[in-house]
C-alpha positions as semicolon CSV with decimal commas, in nm:
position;residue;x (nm);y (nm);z (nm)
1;X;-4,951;-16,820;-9,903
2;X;-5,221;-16,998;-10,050
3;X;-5,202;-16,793;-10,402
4;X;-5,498;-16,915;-10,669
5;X;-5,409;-16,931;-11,060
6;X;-5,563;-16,595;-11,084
7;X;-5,249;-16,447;-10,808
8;X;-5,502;-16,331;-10,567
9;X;-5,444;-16,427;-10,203
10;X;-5,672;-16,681;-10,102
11;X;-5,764;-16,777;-9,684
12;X;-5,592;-17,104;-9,581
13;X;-5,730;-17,333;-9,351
14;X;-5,406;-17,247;-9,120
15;X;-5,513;-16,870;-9,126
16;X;-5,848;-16,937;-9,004
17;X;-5,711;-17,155;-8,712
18;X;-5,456;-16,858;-8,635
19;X;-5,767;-16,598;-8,647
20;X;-5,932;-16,903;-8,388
21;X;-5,661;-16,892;-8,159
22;X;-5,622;-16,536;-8,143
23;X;-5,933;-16,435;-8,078
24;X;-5,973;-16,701;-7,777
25;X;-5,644;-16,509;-7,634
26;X;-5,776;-16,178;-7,683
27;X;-6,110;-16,238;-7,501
28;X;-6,014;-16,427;-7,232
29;X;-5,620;-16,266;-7,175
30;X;-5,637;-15,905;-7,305
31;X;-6,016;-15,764;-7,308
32;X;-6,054;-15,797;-6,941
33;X;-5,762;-15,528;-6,908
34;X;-5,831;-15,333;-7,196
35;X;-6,025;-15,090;-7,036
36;X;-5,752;-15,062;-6,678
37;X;-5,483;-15,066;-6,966
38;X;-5,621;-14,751;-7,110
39;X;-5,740;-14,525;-6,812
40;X;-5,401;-14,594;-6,619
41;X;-5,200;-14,591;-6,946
42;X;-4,987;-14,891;-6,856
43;X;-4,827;-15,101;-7,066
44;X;-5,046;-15,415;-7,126
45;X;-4,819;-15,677;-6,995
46;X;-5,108;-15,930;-6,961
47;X;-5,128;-15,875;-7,344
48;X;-4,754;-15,919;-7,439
49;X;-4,712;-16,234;-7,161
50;X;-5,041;-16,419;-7,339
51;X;-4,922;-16,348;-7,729
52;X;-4,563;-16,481;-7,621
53;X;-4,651;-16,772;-7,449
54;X;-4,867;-16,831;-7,818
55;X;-4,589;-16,745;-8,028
56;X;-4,784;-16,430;-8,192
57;X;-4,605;-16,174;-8,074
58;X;-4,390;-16,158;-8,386
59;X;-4,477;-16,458;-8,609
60;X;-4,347;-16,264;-8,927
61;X;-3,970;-16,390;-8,824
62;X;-3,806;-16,611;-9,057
63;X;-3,765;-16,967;-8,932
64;X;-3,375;-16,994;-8,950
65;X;-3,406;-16,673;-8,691
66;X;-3,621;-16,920;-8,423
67;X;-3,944;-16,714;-8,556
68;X;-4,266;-16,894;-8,670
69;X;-4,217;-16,807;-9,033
70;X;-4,582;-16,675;-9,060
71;X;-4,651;-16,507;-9,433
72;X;-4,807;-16,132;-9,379
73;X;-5,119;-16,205;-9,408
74;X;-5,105;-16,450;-9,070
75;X;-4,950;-16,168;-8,910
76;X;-5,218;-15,901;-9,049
77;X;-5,505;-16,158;-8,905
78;X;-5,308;-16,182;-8,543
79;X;-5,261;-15,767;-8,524
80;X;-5,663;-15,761;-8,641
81;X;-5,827;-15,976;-8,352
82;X;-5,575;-15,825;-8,071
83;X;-5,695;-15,482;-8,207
84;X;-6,078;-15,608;-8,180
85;X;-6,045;-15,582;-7,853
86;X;-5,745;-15,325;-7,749
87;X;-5,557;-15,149;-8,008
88;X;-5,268;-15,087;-7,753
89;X;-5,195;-15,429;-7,729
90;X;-5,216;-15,516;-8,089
91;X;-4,879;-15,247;-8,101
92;X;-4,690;-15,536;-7,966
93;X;-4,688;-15,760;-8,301
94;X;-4,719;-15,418;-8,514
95;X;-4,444;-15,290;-8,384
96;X;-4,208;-15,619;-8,355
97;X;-4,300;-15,629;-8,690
98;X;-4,189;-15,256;-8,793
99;X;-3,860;-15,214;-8,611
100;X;-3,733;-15,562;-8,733
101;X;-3,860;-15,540;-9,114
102;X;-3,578;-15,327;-9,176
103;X;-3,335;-15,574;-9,041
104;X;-3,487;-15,876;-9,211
105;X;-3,505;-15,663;-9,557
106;X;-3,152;-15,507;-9,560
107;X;-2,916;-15,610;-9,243
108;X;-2,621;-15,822;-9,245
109;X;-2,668;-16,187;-9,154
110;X;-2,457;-16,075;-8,844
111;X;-2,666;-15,813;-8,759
112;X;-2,979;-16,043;-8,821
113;X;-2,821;-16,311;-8,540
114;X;-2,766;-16,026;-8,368
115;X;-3,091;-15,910;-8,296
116;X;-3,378;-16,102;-8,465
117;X;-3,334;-16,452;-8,261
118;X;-3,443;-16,260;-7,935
119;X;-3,719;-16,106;-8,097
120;X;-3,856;-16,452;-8,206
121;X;-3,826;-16,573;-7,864
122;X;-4,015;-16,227;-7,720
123;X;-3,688;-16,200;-7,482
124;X;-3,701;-15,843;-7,667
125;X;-3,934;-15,591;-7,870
126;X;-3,797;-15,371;-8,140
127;X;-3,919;-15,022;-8,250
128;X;-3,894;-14,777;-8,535
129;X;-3,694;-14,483;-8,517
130;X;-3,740;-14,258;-8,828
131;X;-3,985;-13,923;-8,704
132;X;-3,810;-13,650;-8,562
133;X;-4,068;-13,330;-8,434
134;X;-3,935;-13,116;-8,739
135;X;-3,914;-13,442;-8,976
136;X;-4,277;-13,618;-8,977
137;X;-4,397;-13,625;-9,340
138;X;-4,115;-13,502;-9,456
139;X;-3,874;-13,740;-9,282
140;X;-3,583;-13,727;-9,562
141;X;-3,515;-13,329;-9,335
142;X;-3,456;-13,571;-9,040
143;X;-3,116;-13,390;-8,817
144;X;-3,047;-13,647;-8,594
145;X;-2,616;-13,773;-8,752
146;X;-2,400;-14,022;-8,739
147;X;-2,029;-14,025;-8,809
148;X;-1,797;-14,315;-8,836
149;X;-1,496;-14,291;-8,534
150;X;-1,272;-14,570;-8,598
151;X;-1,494;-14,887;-8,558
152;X;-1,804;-14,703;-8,370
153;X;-2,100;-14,520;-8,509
154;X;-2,137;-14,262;-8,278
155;X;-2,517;-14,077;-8,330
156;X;-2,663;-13,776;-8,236
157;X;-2,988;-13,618;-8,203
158;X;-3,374;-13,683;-8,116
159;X;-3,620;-13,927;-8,265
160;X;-4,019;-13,863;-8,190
161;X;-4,341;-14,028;-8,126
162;X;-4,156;-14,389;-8,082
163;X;-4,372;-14,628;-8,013
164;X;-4,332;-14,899;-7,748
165;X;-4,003;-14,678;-7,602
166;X;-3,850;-14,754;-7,298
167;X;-4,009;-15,136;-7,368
168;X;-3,824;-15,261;-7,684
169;X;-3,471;-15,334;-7,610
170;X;-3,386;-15,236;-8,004
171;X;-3,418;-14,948;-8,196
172;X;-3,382;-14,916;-8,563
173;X;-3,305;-14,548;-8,636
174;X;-3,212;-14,400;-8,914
175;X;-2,933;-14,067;-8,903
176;X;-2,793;-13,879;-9,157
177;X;-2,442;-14,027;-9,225
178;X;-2,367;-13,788;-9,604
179;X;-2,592;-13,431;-9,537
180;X;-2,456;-13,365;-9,887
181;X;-2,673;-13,613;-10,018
182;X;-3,038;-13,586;-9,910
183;X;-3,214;-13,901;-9,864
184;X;-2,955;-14,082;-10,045
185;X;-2,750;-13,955;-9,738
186;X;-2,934;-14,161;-9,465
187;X;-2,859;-14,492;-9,292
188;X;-2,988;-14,723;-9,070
189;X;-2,867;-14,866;-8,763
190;X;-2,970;-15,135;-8,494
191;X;-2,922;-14,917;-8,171
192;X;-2,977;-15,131;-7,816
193;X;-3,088;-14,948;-7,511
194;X;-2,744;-15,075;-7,330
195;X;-2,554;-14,882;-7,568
196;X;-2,396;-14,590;-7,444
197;X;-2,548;-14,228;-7,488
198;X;-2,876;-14,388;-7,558
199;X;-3,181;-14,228;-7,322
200;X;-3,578;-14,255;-7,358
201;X;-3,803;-13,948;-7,259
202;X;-4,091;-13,911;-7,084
203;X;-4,403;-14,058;-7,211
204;X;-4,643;-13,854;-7,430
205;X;-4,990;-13,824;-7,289
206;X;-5,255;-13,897;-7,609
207;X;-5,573;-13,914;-7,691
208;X;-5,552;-14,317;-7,766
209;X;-5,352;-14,591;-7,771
210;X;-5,307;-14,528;-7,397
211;X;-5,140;-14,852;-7,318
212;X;-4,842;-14,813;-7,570
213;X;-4,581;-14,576;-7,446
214;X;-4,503;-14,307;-7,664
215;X;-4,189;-14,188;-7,623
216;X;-3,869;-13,966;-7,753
217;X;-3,477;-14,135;-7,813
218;X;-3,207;-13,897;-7,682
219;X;-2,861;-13,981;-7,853
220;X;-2,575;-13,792;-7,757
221;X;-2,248;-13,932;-7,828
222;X;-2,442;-14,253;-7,858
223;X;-2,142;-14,529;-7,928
224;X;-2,228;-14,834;-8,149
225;X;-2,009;-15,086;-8,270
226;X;-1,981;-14,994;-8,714
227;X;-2,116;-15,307;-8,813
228;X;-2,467;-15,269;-8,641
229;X;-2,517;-15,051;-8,954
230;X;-2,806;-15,180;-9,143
231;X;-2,708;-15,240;-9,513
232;X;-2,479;-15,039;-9,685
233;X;-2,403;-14,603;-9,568
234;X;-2,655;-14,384;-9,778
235;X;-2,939;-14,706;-9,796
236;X;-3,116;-14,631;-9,478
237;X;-3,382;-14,435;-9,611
238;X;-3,485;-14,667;-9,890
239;X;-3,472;-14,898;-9,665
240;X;-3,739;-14,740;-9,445
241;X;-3,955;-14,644;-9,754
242;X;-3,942;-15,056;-9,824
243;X;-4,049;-15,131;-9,469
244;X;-4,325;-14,937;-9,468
245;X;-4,454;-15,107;-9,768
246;X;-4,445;-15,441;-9,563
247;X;-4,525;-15,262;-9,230
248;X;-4,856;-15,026;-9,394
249;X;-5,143;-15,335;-9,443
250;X;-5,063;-15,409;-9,050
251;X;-5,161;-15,041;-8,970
252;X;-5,481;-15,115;-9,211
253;X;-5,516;-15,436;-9,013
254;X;-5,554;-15,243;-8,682
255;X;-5,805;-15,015;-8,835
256;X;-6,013;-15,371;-8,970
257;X;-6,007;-15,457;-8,598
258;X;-6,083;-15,188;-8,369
259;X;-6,330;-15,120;-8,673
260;X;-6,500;-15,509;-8,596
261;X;-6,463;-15,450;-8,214
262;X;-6,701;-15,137;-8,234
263;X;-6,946;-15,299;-8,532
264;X;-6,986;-15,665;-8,243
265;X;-7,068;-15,403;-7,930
266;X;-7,289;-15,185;-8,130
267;X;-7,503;-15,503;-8,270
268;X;-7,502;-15,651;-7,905
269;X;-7,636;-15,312;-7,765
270;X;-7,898;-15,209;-8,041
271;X;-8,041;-15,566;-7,962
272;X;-8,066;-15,494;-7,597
273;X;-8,149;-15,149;-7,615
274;X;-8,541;-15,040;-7,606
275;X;-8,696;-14,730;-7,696
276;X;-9,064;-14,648;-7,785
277;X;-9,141;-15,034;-7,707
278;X;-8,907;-15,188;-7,957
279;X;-8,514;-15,282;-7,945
280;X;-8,357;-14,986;-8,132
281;X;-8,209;-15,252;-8,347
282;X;-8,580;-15,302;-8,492
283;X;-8,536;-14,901;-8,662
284;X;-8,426;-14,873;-9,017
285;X;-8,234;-14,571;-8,953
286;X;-8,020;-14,791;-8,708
287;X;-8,008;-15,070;-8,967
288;X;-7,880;-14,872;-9,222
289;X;-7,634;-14,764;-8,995
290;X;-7,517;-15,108;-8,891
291;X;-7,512;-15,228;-9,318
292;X;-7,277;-14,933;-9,398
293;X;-7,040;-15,009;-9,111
294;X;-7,042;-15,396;-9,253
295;X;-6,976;-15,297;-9,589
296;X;-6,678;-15,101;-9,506
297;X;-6,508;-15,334;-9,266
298;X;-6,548;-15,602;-9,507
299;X;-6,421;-15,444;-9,759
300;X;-6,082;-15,263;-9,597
301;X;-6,057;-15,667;-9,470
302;X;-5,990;-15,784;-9,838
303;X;-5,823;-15,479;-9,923
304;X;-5,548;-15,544;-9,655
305;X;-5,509;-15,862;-9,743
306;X;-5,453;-15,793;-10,091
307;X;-5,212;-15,568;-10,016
308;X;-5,053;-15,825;-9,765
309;X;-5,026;-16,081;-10,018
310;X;-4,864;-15,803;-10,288
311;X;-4,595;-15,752;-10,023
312;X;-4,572;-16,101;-9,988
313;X;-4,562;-16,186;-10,357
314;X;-4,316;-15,913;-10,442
315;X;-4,532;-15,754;-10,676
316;X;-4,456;-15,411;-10,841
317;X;-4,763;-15,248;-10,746
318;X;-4,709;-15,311;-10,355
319;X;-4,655;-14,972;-10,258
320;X;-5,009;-14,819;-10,391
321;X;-5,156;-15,107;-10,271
322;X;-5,035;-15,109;-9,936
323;X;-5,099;-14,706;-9,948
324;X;-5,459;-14,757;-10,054
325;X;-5,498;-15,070;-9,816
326;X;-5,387;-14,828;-9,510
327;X;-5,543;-14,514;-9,595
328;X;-5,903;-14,680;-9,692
329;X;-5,928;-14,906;-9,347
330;X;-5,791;-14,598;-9,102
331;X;-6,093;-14,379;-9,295
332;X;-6,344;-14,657;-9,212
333;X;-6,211;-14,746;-8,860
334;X;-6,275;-14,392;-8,769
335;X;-6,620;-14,347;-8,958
336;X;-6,722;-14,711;-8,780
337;X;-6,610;-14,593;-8,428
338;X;-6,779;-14,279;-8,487
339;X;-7,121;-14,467;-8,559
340;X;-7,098;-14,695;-8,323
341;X;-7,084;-14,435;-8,023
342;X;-7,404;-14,246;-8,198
343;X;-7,555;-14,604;-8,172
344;X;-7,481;-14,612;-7,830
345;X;-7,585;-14,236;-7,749
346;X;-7,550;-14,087;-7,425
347;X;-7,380;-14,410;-7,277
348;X;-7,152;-14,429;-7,551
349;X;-7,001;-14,137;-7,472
350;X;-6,934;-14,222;-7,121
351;X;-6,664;-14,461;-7,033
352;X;-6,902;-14,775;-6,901
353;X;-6,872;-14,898;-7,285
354;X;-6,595;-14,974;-7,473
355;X;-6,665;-14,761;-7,807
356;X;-6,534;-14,431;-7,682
357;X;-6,225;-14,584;-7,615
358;X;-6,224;-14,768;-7,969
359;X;-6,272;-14,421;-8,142
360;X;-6,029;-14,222;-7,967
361;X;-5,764;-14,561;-8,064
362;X;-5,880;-14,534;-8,463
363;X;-5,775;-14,231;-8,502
364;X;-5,420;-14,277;-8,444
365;X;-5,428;-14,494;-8,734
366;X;-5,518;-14,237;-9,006
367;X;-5,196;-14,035;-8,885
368;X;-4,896;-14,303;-8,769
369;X;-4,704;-14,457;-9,050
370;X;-4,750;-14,157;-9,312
371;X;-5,076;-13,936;-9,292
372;X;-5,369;-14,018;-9,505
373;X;-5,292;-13,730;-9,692
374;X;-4,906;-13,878;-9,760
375;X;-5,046;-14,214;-9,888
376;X;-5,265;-13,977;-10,088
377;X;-5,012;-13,864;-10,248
378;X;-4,827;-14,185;-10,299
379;X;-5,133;-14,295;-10,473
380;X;-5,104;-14,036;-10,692
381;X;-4,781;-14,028;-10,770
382;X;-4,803;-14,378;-10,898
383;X;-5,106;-14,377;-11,106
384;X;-4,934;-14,057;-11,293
385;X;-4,593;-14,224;-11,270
C-alpha cells in the first residue's frame, strides 16, 4: 500500500492500471448484459467468466493461497468499476471477498488449503452465512446449532438473505456451539454444498441486485468433518464482527460505483437533452444538481479508501472508519441515483435507461452488511467509548 509519512493511503500507479483494466472489462464484458441480467434475474455469468479470466474475481487472496495478493484498496477499486456498470456483478468479488475473510483472518492453515486455493483460481465462490430471519441486526440471537459427534460437526437450522446461494460452493456460517454463552457461544465453520444435510432455497425475488441470487441454507443434520471449524469453539462471532470491518469499505465501494454509473449517464443525457431551445444541461438548477452529486461521490471515494487502508494498516480506529466509510457512500449512492432519474424525468423512470435500475441496486447497500442505523450506532458507541 503506498502509505505517505503522514499514514494516509496514497493511489499507486498499479491501482490506477487495475481501475484501467477494470473498467475496459466492465464496458465491453458486463454492461452489455447488465440490463438482460437484471430483468431475467440470472446470474451474470458473462460477468464472473470475464473477472476470472482477469484474475479480479477475488484478488484480496494471499499469494501463498495462488491469489493475486491485492491490498484492499485494489480490491475496493475492482468492486467500484464492476458496480459502475451492474451492481449484481460487482457481488462476485464482494462476496469472494466476505465469505473467505473469515477464513483468511481466523482458520487453520488446513482449513485455509482447504478452501482458499480454489477460490483464487475462481474454480469456486464463497458466501457469508451469519443472518437468520429472526437474527438480522441482532445476529448474536442467531438459532441455527452445532454440536460436536465424535469427529463431525453436525449443524442445524436456517441462514437468510445469502447472497450468491446455490453459486458459491462454500459457506462460512456461523451456529451456536455454547447457548450458555451468548455471542461468546458462537463459531464458525467452512460448510461445502457436497456436505451432507446441506440444501439452498428458493431464490428471493427483490427490488435490486436482480442478478445475484438471494437465497436461504437449510441444515438439518448437516455432517462436517470437526476440523472445518474456523478458529477456536466460542470465536465465531468475533470473528464475523472482524470480517465485517475488512468486508464494510467494499459495500461503500459498491455504493461509490453504482453512485459514478448514474452521475456519467445523467451528464451524457443533460447534454443531449433539449428543452425550451437549450440542452437541459445549460440550466443552473440542473447544474447544481450535477455539483452536489460530484461532491458526494468524491468524497465517499476517499472515505472508502481511508477506511480500506485502516483495515489494511491494522489501525485501532478501523471499525468507525469502516462504519462511517459504509454508511456515508450507501446514503450518497441512493441520494445520487435518486437525482439522476429526476434528471432524466419521465424516461428515467422507464426501463430504456439504466438509472432506474441503478437506484433500485443502491438501496440494497444502505441495508446489507449492518443497517445504516447499526453502523450508526457503532459510530457512536466508539466516539463515547
Amino acid at each position: 500500500m503506498g502509505n505517505n509519512a503522514a499514514g494516509l493511503y496514497a493511489l499507486t500507479e498499479e491501482h490506477d492500471a487495475i481501475r484501467e483494466a477494470v473498467r475496459d472489462i466492465a464496458e465491453r464484458e458486463i454492461a452489455p448484459y447488465a440490463a438482460e441480467v437484471d430483468a431475467d434475474a440470472r446470474f451474470p455469468a458473462e460477468a464472473q467468466k470475464a473477472l476470472t479470466a482477469a484474475g479480479f474475481h477475488a484478488t484480496h487472496i494471499p499469494e501463498e493461497y495462488g491469489g493475486e495478493g491485492a491490498d484492499a484498496i485494489a480490491t475496493c477499486i475492482v468492486i467500484e468499476e464492476v458496480a459502475r456498470v451492474d451492481v449484481s456483478a460487482s457481488l462476485i468479488p464482494a462476496v469472494n471477498k466476505l465469505g473467505s475473510m473469515p477464513i483468511i483472518l481466523s482458520a487453520s492453515d488446513d482449513v485455509k488449503r482447504a478452501v482458499l486455493p480454489s477460490i483464487a483460481s475462481g474454480e469456486a465462490m464463497i458466501s457469508y452465512g451469519l443472518s437468520e430471519r429472526e437474527a438480522g441486526s441482532d445476529a448474536a440471537a442467531m438459532r441455527t446449532r452445532a454440536r460436536l459427534e465424535g469427529d463431525s460437526w453436525v449443524l442445524d437450522g436456517t441462514k437468510a438473505w445469502i447472497t450468491n446461494a446455490g453459486i458459491s460452493e462454500w459457506y462460512t456460517v456461523m451456529a451456536v456451539t455454547d447457548p450458555e454463552k451468548g455471542a461468546n457461544g458462537i463459531s464458525a465453520f467452512a460448510v461445502h454444498r457436497d456436505d451432507p444435510g446441506f440444501a439452498v432455497g428458493p431464490k428471493e425475488r427483490k427490488m435490486g441486485i436482480k442478478g445475484s441470487p438471494t437465497c436461504e441454507l437449510y441444515f438439518t443434520g448437516c455432517t462436517i468433518p470437526a476440523d472445518r471449524i474456523i478458529g477456536a469453539p466460542g470465536t465465531g462471532f468475533k470473528t464475523a464482527l472482524r470480517t465485517l470491518d475488512f468486508t464494510r469499505p467494499t459495500i461503500g465501494a459498491q455504493a461509490v460505483g453504482v453512485a459514478q454509473g448514474a452521475l456519467d449517464a445523467s451528464v451524457a443525457y443533460v447534454k443531449e437533452r433539449k428543452q425550451f431551445g437549450s440542452s437541459i444541461g445549460s440550466f443552473q438548477g440542473v447544474q447544481f444538481m450535477l455539483a452536489d452529486m460530484e461532491m458526494k461521490i468524491q468524497a465517499a471515494r476517499h472515505l472508502v479508501y481511508v477506511a480500506a487502508a485502516a483495515g489494511e494498516a491494522g489501525r485501532p480506529d478501523v471499525t468507525r472508519v469502516s462504519a462511517s466509510a459504509k454508511a456515508f457512500a450507501s446514503d450518497v449512492a441512493m441520494q445520487v441515483t435518486t437525482d439522476a432519474v429526476q434528471l432524466f424525468g419521465g424516461a428515467g423512470y422507464t426501463q430504456d435507461f439504466p438509472v432506474e435500475r441503478m437506484m433500485r441496486d443502491a438501496k440494497i447497500t444502505q441495508i446489507y452488511e449492518g443497517t445504516n442505523q447499526v453502523q450508526r450506532m457503532v459510530i457512536a458507541r466508539s466516539l463515547l467509548r
